[in-house]
C-alpha positions as CSV (number, residue, x, y, z in Angstrom):
1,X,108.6,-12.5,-0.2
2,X,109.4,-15.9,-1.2
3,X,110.6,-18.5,1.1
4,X,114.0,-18.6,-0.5
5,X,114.3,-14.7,-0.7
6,X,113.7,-14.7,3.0
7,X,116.2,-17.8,3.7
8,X,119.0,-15.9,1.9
9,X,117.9,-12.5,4.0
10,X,118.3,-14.7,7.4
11,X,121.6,-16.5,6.3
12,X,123.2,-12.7,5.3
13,X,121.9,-11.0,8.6
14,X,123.5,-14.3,10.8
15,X,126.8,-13.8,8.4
16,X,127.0,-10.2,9.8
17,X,125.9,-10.7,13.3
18,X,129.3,-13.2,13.1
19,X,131.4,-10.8,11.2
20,X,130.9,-7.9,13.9
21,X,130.5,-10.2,16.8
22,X,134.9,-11.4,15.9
23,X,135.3,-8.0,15.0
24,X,134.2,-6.7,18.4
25,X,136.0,-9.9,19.9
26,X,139.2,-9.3,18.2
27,X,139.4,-6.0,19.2
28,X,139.0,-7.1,22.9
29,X,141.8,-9.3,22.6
30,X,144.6,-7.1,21.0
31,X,143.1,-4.2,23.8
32,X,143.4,-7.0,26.6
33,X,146.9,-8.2,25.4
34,X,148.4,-4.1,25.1
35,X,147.3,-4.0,28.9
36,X,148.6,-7.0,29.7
37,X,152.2,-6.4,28.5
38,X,152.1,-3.0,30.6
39,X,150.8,-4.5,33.4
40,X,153.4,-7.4,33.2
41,X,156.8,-5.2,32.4
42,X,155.9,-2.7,35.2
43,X,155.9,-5.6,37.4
44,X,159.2,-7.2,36.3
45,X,160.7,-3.8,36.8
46,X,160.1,-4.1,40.5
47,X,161.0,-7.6,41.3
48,X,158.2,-9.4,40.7
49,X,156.5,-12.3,39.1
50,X,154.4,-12.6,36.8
51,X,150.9,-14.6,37.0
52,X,149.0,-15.4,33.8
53,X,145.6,-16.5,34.7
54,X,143.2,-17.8,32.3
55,X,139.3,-18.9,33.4
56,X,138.0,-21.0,30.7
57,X,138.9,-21.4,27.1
58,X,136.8,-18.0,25.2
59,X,138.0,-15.7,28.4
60,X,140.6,-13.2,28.1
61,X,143.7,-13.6,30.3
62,X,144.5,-11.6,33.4
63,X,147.5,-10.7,34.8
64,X,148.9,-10.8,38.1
65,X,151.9,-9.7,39.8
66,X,153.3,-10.9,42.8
């Protein structure tokens, strides 16, 4: 195999590691932010308030109610 056939091999196999790693990622989020909204209207039903927390920049939010 020639040292460009195996450059282009690497660069497609990174490409799709990305692809599936945002994929996966994305799908975290929109699960994260339908559990959120439940968790944050259930709590506004009974009187409370809601707490967005957020950890660093890349983790997904949690919710608190108090």
């Amino acid at each position: 195999m020639s040292k460009s056939r195996r450059n282009l091999l690497i660069a497609i196999i990174f490409s799709l590691v990305i692809v599936i790693y945002g994929g996966v990622r994305i799908l975290e989020i929109r699960d994260n932010h339908k559990l959120n909204i439940q968790i944050a209207e259930a709590c506004m039903e009974n009187g409370g308030t809601v707490v967005f927390k957020e950890k660093h920049i890349f983790s997904l939010h949690e919710v608190n109610c108090e």
